[in-house]
PyMOL CGO cylinders between C-alpha atoms (Angstrom):
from pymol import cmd
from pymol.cgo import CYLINDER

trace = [
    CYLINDER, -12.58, -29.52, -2.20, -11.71, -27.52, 0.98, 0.3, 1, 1, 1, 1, 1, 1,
    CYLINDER, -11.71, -27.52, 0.98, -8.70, -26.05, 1.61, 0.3, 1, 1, 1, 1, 1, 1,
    CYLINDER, -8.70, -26.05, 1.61, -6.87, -24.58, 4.87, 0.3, 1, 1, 1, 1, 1, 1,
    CYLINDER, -6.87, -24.58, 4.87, -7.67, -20.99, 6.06, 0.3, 1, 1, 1, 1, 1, 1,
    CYLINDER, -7.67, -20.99, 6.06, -3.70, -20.47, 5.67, 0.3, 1, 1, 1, 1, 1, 1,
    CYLINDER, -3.70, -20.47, 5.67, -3.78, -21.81, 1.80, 0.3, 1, 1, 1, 1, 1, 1,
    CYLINDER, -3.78, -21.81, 1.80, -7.03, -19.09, 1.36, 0.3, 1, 1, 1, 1, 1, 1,
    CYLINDER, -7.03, -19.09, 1.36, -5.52, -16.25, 3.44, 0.3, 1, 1, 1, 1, 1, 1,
    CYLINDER, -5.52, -16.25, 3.44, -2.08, -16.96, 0.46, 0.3, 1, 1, 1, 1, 1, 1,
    CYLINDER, -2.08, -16.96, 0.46, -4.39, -17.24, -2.33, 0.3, 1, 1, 1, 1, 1, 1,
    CYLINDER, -4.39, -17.24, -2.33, -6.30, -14.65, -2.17, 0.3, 1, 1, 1, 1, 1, 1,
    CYLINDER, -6.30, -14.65, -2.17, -3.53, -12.43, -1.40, 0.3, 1, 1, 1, 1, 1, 1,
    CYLINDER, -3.53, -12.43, -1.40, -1.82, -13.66, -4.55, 0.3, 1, 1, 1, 1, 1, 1,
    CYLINDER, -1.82, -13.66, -4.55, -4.74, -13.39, -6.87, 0.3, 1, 1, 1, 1, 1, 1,
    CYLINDER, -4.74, -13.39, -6.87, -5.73, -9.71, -5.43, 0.3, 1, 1, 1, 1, 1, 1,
    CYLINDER, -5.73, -9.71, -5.43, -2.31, -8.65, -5.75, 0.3, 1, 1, 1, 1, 1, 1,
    CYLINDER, -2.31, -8.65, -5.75, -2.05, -10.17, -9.66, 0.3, 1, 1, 1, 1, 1, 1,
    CYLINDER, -2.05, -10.17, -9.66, -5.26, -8.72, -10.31, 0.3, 1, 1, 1, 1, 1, 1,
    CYLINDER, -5.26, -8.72, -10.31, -4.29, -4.93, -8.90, 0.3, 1, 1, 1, 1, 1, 1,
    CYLINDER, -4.29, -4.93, -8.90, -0.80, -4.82, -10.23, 0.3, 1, 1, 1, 1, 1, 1,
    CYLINDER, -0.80, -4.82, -10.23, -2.15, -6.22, -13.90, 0.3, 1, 1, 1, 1, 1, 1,
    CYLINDER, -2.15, -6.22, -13.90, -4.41, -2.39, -13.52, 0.3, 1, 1, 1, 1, 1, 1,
    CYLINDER, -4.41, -2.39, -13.52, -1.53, -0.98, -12.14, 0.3, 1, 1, 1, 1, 1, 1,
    CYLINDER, -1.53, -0.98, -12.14, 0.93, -1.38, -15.01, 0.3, 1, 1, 1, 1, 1, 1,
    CYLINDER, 0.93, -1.38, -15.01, 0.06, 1.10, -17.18, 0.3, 1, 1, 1, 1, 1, 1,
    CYLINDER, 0.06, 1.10, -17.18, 0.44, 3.78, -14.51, 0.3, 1, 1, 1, 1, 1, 1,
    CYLINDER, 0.44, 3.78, -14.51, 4.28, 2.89, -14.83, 0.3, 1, 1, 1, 1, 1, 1,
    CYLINDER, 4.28, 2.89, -14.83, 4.26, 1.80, -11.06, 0.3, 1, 1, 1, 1, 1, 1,
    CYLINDER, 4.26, 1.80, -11.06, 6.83, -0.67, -9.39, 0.3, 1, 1, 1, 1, 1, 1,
    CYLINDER, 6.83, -0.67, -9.39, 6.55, -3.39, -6.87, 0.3, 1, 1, 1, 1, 1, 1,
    CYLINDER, 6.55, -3.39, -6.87, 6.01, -1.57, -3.81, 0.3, 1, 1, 1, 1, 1, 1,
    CYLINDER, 6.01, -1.57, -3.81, 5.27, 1.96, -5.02, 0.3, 1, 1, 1, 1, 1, 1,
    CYLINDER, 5.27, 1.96, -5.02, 1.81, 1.48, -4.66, 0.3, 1, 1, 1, 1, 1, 1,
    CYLINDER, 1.81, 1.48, -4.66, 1.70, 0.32, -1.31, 0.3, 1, 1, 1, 1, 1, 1,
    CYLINDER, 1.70, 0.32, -1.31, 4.05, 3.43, -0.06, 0.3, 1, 1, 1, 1, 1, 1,
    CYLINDER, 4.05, 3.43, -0.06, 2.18, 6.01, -2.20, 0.3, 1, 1, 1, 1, 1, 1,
    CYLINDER, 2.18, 6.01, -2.20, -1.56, 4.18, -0.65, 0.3, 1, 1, 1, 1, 1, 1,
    CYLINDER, -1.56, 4.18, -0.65, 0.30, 5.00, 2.93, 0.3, 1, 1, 1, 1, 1, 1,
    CYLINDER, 0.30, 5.00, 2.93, 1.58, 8.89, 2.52, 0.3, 1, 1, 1, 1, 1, 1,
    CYLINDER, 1.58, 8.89, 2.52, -1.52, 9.49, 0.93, 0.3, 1, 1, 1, 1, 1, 1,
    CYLINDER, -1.52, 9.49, 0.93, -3.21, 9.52, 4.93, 0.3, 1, 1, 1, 1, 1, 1,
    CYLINDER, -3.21, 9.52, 4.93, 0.58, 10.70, 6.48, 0.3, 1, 1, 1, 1, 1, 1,
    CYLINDER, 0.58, 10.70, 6.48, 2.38, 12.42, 4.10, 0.3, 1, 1, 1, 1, 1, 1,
    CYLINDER, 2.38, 12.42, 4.10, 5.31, 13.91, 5.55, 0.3, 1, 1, 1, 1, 1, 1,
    CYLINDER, 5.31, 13.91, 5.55, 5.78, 11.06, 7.56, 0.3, 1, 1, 1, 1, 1, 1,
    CYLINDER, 5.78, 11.06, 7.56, 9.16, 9.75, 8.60, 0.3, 1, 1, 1, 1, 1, 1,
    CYLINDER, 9.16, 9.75, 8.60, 10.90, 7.55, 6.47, 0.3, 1, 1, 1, 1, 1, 1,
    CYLINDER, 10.90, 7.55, 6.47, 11.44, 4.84, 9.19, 0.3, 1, 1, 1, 1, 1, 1,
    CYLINDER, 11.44, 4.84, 9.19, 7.86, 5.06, 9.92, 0.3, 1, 1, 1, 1, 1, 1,
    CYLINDER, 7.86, 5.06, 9.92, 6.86, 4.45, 6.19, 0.3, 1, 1, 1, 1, 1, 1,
    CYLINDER, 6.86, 4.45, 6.19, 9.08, 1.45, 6.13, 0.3, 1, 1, 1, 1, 1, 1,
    CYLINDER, 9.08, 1.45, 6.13, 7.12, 0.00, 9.48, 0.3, 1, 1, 1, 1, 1, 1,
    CYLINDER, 7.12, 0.00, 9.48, 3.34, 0.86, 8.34, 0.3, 1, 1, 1, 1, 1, 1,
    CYLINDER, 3.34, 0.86, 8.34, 4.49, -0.58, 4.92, 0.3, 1, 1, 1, 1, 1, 1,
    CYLINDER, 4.49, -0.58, 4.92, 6.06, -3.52, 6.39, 0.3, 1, 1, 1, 1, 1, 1,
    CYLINDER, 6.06, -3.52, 6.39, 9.24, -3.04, 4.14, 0.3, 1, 1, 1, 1, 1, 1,
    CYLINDER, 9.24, -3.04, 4.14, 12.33, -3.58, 5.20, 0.3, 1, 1, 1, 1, 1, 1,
    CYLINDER, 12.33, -3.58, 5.20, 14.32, -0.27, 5.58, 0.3, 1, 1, 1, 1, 1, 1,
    CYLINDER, 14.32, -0.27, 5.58, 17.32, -1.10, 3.17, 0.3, 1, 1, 1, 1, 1, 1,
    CYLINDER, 17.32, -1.10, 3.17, 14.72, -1.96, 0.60, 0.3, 1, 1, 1, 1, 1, 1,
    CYLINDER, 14.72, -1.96, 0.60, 12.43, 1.00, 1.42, 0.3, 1, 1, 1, 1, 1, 1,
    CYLINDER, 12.43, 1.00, 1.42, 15.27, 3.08, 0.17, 0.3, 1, 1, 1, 1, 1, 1,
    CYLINDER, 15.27, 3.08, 0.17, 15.23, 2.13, -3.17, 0.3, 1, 1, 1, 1, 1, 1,
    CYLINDER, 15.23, 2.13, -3.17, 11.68, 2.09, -4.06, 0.3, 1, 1, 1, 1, 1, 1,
    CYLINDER, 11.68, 2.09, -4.06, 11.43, 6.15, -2.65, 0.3, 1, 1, 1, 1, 1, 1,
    CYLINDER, 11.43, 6.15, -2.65, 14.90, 6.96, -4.91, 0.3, 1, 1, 1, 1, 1, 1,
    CYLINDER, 14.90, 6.96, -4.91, 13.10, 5.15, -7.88, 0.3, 1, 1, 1, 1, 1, 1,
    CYLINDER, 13.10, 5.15, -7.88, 9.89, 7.07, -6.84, 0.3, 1, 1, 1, 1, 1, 1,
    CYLINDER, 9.89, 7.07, -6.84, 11.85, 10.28, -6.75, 0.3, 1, 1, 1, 1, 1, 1,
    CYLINDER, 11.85, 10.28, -6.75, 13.31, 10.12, -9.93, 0.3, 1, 1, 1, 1, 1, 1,
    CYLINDER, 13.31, 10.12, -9.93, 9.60, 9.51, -11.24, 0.3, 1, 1, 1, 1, 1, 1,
    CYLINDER, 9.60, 9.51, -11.24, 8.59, 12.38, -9.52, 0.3, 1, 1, 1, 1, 1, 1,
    CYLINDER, 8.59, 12.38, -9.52, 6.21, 11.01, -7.38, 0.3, 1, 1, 1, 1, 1, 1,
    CYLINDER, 6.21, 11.01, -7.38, 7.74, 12.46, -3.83, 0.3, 1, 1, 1, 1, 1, 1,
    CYLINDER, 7.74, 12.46, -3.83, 9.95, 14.39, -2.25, 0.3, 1, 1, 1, 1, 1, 1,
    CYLINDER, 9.95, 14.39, -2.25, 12.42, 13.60, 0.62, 0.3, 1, 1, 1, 1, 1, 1,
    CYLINDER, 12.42, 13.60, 0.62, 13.96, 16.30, 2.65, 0.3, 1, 1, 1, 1, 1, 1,
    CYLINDER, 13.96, 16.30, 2.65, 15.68, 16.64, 6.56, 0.3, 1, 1, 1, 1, 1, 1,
    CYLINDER, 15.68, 16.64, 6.56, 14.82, 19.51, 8.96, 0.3, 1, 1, 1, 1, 1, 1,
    CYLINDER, 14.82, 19.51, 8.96, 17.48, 21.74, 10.61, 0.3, 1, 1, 1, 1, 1, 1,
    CYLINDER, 17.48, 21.74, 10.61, 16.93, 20.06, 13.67, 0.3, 1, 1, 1, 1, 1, 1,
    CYLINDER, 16.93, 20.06, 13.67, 17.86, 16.29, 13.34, 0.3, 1, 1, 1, 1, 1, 1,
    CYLINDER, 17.86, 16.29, 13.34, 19.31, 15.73, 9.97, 0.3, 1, 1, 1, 1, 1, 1,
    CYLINDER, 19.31, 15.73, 9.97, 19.41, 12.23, 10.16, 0.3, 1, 1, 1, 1, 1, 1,
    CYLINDER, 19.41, 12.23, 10.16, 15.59, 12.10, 9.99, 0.3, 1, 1, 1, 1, 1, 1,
    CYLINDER, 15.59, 12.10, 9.99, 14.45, 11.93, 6.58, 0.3, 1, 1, 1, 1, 1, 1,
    CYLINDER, 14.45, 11.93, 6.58, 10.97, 13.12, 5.81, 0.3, 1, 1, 1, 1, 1, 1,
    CYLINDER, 10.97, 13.12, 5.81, 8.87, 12.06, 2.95, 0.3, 1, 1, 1, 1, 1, 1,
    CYLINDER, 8.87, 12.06, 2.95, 6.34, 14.34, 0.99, 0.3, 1, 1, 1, 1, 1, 1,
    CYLINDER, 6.34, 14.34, 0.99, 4.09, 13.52, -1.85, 0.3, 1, 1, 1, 1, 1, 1,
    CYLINDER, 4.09, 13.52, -1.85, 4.00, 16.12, -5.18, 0.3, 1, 1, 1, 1, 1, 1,
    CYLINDER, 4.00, 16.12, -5.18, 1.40, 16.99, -7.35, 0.3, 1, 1, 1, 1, 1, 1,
    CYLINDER, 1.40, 16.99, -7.35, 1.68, 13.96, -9.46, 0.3, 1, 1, 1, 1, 1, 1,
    CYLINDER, 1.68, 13.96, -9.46, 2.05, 10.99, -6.92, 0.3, 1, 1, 1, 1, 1, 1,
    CYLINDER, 2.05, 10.99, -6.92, -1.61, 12.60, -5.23, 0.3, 1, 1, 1, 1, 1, 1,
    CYLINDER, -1.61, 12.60, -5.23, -2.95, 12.12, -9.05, 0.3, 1, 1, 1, 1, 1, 1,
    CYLINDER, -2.95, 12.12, -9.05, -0.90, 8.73, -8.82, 0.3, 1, 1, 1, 1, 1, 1,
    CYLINDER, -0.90, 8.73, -8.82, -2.85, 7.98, -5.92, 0.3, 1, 1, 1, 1, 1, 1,
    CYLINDER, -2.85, 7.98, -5.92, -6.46, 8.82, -7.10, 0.3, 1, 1, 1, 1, 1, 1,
    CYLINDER, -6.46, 8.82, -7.10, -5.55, 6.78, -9.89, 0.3, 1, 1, 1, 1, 1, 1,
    CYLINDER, -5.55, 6.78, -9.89, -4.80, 3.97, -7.55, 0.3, 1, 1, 1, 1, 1, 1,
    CYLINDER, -4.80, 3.97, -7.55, -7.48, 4.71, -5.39, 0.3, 1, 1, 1, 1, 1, 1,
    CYLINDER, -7.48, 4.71, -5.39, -9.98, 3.83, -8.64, 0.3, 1, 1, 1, 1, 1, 1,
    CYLINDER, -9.98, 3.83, -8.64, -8.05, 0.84, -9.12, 0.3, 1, 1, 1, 1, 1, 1,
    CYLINDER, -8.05, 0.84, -9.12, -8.45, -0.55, -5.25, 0.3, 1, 1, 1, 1, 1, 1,
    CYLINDER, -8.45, -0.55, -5.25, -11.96, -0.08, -5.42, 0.3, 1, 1, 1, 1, 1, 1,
    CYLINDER, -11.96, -0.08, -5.42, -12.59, -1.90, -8.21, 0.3, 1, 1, 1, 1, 1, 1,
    CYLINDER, -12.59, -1.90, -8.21, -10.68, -5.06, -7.17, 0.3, 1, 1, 1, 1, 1, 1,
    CYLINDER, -10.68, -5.06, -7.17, -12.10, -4.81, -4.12, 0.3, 1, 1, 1, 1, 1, 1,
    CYLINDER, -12.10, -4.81, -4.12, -15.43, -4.72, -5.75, 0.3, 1, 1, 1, 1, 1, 1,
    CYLINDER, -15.43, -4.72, -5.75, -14.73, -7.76, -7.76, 0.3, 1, 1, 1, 1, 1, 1,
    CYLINDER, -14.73, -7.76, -7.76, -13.33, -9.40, -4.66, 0.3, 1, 1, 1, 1, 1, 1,
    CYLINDER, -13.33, -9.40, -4.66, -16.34, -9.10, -2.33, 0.3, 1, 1, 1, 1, 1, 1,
    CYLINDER, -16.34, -9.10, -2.33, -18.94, -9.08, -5.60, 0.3, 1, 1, 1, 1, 1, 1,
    CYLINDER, -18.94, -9.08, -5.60, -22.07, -10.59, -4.13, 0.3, 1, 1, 1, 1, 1, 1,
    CYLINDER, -22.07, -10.59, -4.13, -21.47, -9.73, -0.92, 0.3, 1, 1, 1, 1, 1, 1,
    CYLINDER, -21.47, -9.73, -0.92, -23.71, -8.31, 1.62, 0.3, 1, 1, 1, 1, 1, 1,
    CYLINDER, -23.71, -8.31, 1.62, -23.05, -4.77, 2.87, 0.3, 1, 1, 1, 1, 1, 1,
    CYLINDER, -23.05, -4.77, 2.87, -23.15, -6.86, 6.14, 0.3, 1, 1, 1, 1, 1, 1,
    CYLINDER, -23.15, -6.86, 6.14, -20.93, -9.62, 4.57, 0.3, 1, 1, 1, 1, 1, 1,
    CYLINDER, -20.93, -9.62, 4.57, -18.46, -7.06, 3.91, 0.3, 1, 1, 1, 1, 1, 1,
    CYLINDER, -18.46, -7.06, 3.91, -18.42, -5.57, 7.40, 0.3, 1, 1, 1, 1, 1, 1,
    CYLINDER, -18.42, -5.57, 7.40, -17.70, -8.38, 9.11, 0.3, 1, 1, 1, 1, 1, 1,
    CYLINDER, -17.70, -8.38, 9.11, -14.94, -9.34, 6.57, 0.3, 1, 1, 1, 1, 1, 1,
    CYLINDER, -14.94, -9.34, 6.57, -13.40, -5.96, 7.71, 0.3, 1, 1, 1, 1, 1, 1,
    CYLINDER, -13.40, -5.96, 7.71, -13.54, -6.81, 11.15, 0.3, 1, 1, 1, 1, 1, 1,
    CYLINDER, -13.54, -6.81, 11.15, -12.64, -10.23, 10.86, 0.3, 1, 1, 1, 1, 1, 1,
    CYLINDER, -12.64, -10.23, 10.86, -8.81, -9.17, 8.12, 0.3, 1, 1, 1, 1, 1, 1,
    CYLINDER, -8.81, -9.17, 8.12, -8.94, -6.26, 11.31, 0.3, 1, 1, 1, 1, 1, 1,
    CYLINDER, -8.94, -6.26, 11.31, -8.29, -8.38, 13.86, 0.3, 1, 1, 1, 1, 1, 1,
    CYLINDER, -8.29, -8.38, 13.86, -6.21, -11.50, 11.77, 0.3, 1, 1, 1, 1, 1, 1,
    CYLINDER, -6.21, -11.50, 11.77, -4.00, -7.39, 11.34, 0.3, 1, 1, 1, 1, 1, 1,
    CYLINDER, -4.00, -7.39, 11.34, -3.55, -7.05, 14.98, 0.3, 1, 1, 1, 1, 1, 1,
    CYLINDER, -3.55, -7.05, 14.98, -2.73, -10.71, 15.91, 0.3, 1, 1, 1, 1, 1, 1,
    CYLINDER, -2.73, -10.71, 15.91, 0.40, -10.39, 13.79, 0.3, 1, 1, 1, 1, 1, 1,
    CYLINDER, 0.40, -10.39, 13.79, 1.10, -7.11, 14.22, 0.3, 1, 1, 1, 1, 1, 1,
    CYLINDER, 1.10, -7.11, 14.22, 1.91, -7.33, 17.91, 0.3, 1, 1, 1, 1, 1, 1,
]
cmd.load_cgo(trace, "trace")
């Protein structure tokens, strides 16, 4: 049977994101913390308008996932004298273990996602989800 690169591109996408929030669950995690905590862990600090746009989450819904991150502990938000409109989000000591925990659990989905793979193989799968990235994101 062959199926359309849009049904694949869903599928997988479904079936990675079943199989890493299934790991996830015992860290205590919530639809969506993952994917912010996997962003401030390379720009922590960062802005949170600027979270909400490399996450691709809506703002309004952004919001609610860092207050229930908060209360966990996870991060910290805070303004600066300057502009208080501009809030800034930090990581703490336990959302940086939270996201070496997570880190473990990427790598092994992604190992059983590209298992058999080429080194090669995997490259150009890189390059290939790299550039499907940039076609959207424009």
């Amino acid at each position: 049977m062959e199926f359309s690169t849009h049904y694949l591109l869903m599928a997988d996408h479904a079936m990675l994101q079943k199989l890493v929030m299934s790991r996830i669950k015992p860290l205590g995690l919530t639809t969506g913390q993952p994917k912010v905590l996997d962003f401030l862990q390379d720009h922590d600090g960062a802005m949170q308008k600027d979270i909400a746009k490399g996450c691709h989450i809506e703002p309004s819904s952004l919001s609610t996932i860092l207050g229930g991150m908060e209360r966990a502990g996870l991060l910290e938000r805070s303004t600066r004298d300057e502009n208080r409109r501009t809030v800034y989000v930090r990581l703490t000591d336990l959302g940086r273990e939270q996201c070496r925990r997570l880190n473990a659990i990427f790598a092994a989905a992604e190992e059983e996602a590209l298992r058999g793979f080429s080194p090669q193989e995997i490259q150009q799968v890189q390059t290939l989800l790299e550039r499907i990235y940039r076609n959207l994101n424009d």
